[in-house]
N, C-alpha and C positions, 0 to 999 in steps of 0.2 A: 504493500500500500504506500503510493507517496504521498510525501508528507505538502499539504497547499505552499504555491507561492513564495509566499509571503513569511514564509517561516524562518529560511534564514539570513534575510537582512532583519529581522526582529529581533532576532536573537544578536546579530555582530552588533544591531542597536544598543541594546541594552546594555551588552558588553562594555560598549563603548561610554554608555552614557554614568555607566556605575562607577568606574575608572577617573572619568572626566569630575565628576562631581565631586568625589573623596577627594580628590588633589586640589579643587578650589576651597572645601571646605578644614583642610588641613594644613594650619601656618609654618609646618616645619616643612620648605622643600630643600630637605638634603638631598645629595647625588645618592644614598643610600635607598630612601624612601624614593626616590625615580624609579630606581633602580626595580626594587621589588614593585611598585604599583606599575610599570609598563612589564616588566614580566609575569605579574599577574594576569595582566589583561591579554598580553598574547597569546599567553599557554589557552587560556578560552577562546580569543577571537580561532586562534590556529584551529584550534577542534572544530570549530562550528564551521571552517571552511574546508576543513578534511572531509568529515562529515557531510554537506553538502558534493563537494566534487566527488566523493567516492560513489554517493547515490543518485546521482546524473544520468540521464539517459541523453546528452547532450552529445554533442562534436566531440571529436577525440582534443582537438586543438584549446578549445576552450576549457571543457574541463581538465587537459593539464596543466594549463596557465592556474587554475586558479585551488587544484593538487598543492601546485610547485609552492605557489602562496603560501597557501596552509602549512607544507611543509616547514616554510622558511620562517614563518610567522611562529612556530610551535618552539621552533630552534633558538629561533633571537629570544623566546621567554627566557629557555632555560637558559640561557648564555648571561642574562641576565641576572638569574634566578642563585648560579651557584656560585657568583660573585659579587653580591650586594654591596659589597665594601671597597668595591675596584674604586670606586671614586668620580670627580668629572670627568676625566677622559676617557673611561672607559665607558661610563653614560652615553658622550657624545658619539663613539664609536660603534657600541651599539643597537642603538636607537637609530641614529645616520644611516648606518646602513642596511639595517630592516627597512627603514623610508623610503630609499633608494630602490631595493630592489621589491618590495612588495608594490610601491607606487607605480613603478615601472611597468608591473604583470599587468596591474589592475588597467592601469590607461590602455596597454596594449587591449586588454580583453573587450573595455567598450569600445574602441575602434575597431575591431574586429566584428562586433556584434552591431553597431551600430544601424545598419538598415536593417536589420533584423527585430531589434528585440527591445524594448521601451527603457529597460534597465540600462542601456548602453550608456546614456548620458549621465546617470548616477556613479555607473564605474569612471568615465573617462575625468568627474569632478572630483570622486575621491580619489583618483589617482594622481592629479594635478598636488590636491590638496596633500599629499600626501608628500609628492615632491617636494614642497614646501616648505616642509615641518624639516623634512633633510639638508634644505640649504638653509634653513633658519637655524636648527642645529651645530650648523657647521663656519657658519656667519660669527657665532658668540665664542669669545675667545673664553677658555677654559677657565683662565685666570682670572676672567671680570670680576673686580670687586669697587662697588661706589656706598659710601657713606649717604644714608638715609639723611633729611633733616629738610633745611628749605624754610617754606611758609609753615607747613602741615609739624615741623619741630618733631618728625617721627624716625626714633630711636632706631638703631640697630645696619644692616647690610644689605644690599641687594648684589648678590654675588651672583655668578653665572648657574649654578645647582637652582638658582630661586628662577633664573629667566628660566631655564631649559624646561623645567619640570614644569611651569605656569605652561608655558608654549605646549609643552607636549597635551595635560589636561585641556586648554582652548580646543586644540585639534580632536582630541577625543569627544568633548562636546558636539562640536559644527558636526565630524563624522556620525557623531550617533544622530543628532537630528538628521540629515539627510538621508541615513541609512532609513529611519524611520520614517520619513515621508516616502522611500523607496519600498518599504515593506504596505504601506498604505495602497501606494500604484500597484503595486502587484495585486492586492487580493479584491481592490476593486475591477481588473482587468481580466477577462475571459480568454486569455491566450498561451500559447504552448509555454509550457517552464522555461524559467531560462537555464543554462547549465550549470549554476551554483546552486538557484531556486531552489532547488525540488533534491529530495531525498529519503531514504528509507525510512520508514516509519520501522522501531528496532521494538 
């Protein structure tokens, strides 16, 4: 039985959005807590994209774009996951390059799909946006550190661990609302799955 639509851009939603939200509502952004809250979130988003491509009944080309994804998305968790304490550079390194190359899949996949399948322009925007998050990454120099204060008299650092990880939760946000209005298009539309869409019902 496959499982509607709309079920896994709902879930990378969520994912996304549970991710996004803890990091806004959490004033300590060390490279530490990056570190595990974007390898939290991958090691799931990874599943939900495994899971989907494996139960495709889609193109061989599309579902191994977005296989390859989930693979690499499962992998930058754990990479992140068994080094919590690697620090900024190791943040910047692997987060960047999860960006880079999941971004990359995902654009390919909606321009690939694009006259085909209504989901294309969702892929081809988080895969821009995604790009982005990797040269905004890559833009802040490890080292940034500036003295809080001004008009506002507010104490304390805004050090590059505080830009990175703000930047990373932003994009987690935008991703999950899009993904969520992508999950909406789907299940109000009566047309063939697309090759992430749809999957096993286990």
């Amino acid at each position: 039985m496959l499982v509607p639509a709309w079920v896994v851009p709902s879930l990378r939603a969520v994912a996304a959005l549970i991710v996004g939200l803890a990091i806004t509502f959490t004033p300590a952004h060390s490279a530490t807590f990056g570190l595990v809250a974007f390898g939290l979130y991958a090691v799931v988003a990874g599943a939900i994209l495994l899971a989907g491509s494996l139960g495709s009944r889609g193109d061989r080309t599309s579902r191994g774009l977005f296989l390859t994804q989930g693979v690499v998305t499962v992998i930058a968790g754990v990479v992140a996951l068994v080094l919590p304490g690697g620090g900024v550079h190791y943040l910047v390194f692997v987060v960047s390059a999860w960006a880079i190359v999941t971004g990359a899949l995902e654009l390919v996949s909606g321009i690939r799909a694009r006259t085909r399948l209504p989901a294309a322009r969702d892929w081809m925007i988080l895969g821009g946006l995604t790009l982005l998050l990797a040269i905004g990454f890559l833009v802040v120099p490890p080292d940034y550190s500036q003295a809080l204060g001004g008009i506002e008299q507010i104490n304390g650092q805004l050090t590059a661990s505080v830009v990175l990880v703000g930047m990373f939760g932003a994009w987690a946000i935008v991703a999950g609302v899009l993904l969520g209005i992508s999950a909406v298009s789907a299940n109000g539309v009566r047309t063939t799955p697309s090759p992430v869409d749809r999957t096993v019902a286990s």
